[in-house]
C-alpha positions as CSV (number, residue, x, y, z in Angstrom):
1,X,10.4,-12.8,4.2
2,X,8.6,-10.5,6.6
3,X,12.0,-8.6,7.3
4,X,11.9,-7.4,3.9
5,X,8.4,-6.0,4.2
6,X,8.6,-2.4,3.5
7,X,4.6,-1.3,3.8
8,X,3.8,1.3,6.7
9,X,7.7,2.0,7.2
10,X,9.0,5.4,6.8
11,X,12.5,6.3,5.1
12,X,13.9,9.9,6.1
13,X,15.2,11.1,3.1
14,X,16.3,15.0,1.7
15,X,13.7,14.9,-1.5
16,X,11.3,17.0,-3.1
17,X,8.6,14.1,-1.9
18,X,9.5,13.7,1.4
19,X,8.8,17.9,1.4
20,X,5.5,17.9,-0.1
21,X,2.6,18.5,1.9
22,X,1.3,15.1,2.6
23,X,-2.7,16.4,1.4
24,X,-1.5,16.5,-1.7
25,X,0.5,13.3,-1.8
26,X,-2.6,11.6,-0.7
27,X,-4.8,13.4,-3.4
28,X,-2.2,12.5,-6.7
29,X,-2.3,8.7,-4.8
30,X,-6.4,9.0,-4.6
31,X,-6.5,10.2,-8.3
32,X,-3.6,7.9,-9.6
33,X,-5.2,4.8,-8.0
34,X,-8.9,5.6,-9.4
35,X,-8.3,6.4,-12.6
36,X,-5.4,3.8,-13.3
37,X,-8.1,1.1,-13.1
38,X,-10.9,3.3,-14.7
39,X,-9.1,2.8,-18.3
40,X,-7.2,0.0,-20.5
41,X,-5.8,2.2,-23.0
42,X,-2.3,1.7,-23.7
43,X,-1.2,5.6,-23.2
44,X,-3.0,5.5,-19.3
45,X,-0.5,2.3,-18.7
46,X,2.5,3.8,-20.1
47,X,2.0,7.5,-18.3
48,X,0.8,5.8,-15.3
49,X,4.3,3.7,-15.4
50,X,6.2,7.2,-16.3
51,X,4.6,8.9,-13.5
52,X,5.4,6.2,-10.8
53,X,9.2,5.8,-12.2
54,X,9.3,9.9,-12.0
55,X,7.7,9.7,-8.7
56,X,10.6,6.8,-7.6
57,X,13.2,8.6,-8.4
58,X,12.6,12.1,-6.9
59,X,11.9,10.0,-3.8
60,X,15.4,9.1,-3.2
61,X,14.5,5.5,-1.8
62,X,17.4,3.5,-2.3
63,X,16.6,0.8,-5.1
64,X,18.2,-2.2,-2.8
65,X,16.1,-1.4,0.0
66,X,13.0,-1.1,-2.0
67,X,13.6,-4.5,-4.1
68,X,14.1,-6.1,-1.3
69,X,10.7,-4.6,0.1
70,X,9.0,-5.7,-3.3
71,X,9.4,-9.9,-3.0
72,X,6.5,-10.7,-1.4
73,X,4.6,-8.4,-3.3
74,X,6.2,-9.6,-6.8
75,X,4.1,-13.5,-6.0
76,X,1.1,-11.7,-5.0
77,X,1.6,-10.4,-8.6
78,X,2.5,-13.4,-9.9
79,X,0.0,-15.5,-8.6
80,X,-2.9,-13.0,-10.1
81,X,-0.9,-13.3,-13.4
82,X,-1.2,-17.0,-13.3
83,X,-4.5,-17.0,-11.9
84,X,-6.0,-14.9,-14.9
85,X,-3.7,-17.0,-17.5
86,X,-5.8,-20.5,-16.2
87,X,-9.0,-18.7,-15.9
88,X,-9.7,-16.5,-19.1
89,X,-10.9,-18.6,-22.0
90,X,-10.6,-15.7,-24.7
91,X,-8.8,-15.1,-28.0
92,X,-6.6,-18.0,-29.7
93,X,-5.3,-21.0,-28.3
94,X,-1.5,-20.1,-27.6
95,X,-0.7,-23.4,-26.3
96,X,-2.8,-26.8,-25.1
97,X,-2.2,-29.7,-23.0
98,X,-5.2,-31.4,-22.6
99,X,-5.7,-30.4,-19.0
100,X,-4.7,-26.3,-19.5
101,X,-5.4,-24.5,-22.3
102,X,-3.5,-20.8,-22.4
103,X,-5.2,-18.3,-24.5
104,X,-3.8,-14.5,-25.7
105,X,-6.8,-13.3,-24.0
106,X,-5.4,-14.7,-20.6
107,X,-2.1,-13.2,-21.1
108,X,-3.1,-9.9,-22.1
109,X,-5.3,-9.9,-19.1
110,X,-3.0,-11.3,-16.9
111,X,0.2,-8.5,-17.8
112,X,-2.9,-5.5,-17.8
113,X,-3.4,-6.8,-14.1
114,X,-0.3,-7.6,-12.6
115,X,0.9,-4.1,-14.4
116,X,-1.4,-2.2,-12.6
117,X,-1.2,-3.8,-9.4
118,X,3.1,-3.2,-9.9
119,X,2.6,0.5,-10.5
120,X,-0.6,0.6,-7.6
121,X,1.8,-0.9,-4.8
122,X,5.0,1.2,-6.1
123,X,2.9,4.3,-5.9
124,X,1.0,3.9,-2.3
125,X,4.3,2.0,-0.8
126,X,6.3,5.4,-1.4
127,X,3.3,7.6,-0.1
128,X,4.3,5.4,3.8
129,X,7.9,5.7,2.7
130,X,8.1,9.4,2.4
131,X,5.6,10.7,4.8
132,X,6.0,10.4,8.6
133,X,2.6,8.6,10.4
134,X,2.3,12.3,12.1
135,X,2.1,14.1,8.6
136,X,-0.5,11.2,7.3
137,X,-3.0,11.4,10.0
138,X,-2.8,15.4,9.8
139,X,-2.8,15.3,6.2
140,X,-5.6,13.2,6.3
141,X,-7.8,14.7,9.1
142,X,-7.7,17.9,7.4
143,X,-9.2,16.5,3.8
144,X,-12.1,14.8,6.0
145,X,-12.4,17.7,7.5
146,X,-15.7,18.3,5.7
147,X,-17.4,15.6,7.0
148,X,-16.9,16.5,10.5
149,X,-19.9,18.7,9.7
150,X,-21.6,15.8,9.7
151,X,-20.5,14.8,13.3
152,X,-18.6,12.2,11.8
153,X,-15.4,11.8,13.9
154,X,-12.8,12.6,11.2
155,X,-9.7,12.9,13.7
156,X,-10.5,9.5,15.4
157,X,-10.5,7.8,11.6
158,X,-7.2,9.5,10.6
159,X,-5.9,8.6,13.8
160,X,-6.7,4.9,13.6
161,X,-5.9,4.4,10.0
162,X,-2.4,6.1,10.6
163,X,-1.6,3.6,14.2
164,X,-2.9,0.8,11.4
165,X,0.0,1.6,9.1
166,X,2.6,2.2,11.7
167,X,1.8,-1.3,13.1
168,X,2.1,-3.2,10.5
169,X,6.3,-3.2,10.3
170,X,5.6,-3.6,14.1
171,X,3.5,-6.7,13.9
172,X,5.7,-8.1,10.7
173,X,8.8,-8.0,13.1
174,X,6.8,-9.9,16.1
175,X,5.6,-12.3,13.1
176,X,9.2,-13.1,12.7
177,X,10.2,-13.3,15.8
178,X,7.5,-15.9,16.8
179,X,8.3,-17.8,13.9
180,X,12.1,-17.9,15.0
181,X,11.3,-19.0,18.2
182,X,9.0,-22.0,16.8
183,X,11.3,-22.9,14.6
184,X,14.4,-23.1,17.5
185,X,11.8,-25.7,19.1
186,X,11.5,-28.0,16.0
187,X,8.1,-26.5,14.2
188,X,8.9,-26.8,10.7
189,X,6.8,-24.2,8.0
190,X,8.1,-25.0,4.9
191,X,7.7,-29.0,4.6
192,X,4.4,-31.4,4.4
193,X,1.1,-31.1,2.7
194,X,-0.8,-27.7,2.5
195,X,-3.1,-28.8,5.7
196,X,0.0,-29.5,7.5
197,X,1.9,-26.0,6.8
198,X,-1.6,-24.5,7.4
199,X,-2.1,-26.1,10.8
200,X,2.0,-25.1,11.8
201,X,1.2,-21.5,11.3
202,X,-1.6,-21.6,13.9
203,X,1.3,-21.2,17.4
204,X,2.3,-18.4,15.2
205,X,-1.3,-16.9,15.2
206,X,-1.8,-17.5,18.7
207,X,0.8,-15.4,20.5
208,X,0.6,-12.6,17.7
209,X,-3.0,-11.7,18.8
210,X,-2.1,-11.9,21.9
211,X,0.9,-9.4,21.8
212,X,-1.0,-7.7,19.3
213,X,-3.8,-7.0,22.0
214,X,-1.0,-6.3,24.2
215,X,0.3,-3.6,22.6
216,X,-3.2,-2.4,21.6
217,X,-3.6,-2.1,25.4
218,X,-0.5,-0.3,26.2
219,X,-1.2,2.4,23.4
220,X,-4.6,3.3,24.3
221,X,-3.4,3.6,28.6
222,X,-0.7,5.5,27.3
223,X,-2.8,7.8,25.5
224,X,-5.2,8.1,28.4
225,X,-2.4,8.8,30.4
226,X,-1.3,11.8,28.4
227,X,-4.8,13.5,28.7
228,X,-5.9,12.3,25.1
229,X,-9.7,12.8,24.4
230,X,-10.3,13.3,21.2
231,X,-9.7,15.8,18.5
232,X,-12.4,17.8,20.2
233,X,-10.5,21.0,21.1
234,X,-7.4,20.0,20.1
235,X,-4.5,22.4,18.7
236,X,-1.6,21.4,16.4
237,X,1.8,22.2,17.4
238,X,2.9,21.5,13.5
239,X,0.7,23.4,10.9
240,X,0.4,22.0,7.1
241,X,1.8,24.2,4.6
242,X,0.5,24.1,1.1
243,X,3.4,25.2,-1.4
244,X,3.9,26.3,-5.6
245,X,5.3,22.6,-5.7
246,X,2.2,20.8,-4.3
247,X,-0.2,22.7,-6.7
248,X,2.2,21.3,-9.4
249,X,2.0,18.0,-8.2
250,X,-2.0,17.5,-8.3
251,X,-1.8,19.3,-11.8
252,X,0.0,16.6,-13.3
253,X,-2.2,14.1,-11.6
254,X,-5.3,16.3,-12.7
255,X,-3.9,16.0,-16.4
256,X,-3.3,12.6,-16.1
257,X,-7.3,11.5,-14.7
258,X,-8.3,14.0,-17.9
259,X,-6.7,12.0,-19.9
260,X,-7.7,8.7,-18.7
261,X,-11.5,9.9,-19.4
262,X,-11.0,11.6,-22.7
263,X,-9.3,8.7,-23.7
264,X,-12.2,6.3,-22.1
265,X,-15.2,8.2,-23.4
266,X,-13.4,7.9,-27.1
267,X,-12.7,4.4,-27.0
């Protein structure tokens, strides 16, 4: 299951999204995400689900790999689906069995959800998928860029929120591996009682924090070894770009947030 985790992993791919700046893919993501969960109105859902099936395709990800990517998340989606389905007591009874009682309020709410977490996931997943680590924590430095006005250290946050997403795929992998190993020894994590699987995935745990502080320990002596002090000073070999394409890109995602609150402050 964690080899099919595709979060934090980047797919180098000839499309007209892997060549968009990456400010402006992390705008349309910002604007997308916000306003996605700022409306219920049917026409937001459907042009939010038109824009992230647009978005898909002009990414060139192959669909296998990204299916395969998308189990894990599908019972995450399920589970809130289910979750809302016991726990929303509104509308008409659709079925009742004594012990759990399904109303059409706890479906509606349940598919509104687990339809906006779908197209949420789809829509950040491919923003890792299609831009490099390098491009993210450049494209993100330079829209905090402000706030470094306000001595707040924007390089050093886009820095560590860029070696976050690059080690996820890495830590995922050393989950696996750990696992495997267990498992050759006789730990078994998919029989017994929830306190017993709970209580096998604790020798996973163990050695993943400590390779994980490993590995946390060899990037920052590497990076001291290299002369890295900051983005005090600093030049960039690589200089961001903004093209005709990218100003397209954030009008559609403008129209679409205008929409969302026309549509809001008529309803």
């Amino acid at each position: 299951m964690f080899d099919n985790v595709i979060i934090g992993q980047f797919v180098p791919r000839e499309s007209v999204i892997h060549r968009l700046d990456p400010r402006s893919k992390l705008i349309a993501v910002m604007l997308f995400v916000i306003f996605l969960f700022a409306s219920r109105h049917p026409a937001v859902l459907i042009s939010g689900g038109l824009l992230t099936i647009t978005a898909f395709a002009l990414a060139n990800i192959p669909l296998r790999f990204y299916m395969k990517g998308m189990r894990f998340i599908a019972i995450i989606i399920l589970f809130t689906f289910i979750l809302h389905l016991i726990m929303t007591n509104e509308g008409t009874v659709l079925w009742d069995t004594g012990w759990l009682t399904v109303y059409t309020g706890g479906v509606s709410a349940g598919a509104l959800i687990g339809f906006r977490l779908l197209l949420l996931i789809v829509m950040t997943t491919l923003l890792t998928l299609s831009t490099t680590p390098v491009d993210l924590t450049d494209g993100m430095e330079r829209l905090m860029q402000p706030l470094a006005k306000m001595k707040i250290p924007t390089h050093e946050l886009a820095l560590m929120m860029s070696i976050a997403l690059r080690f996820i795929p890495t830590l995922l992998e050393e989950t696996s591996k750990i696992a495997k190993a267990q498992m050759a020894r006789g730990a078994n994590f998919s029989q017994g009682s929830l306190w017993q699987r709970l209580k096998a995935i604790v020798p996973i745990l163990i050695p993943l924090f400590v390779q994980a502080f490993k590995r946390a320990e060899d990037l920052a002596t590497a990076m001291e070894a290299r002369g890295y002090a900051g983005g005090k000073g600093r030049t960039k070999y690589r200089q961001l770009v903004w093209k005709r394409q990218d100003t397209l890109v954030i009008s559609v995602f403008v129209l679409f947030s205008l929409m969302t609150i026309i549509l809001q402050w008529i309803g």
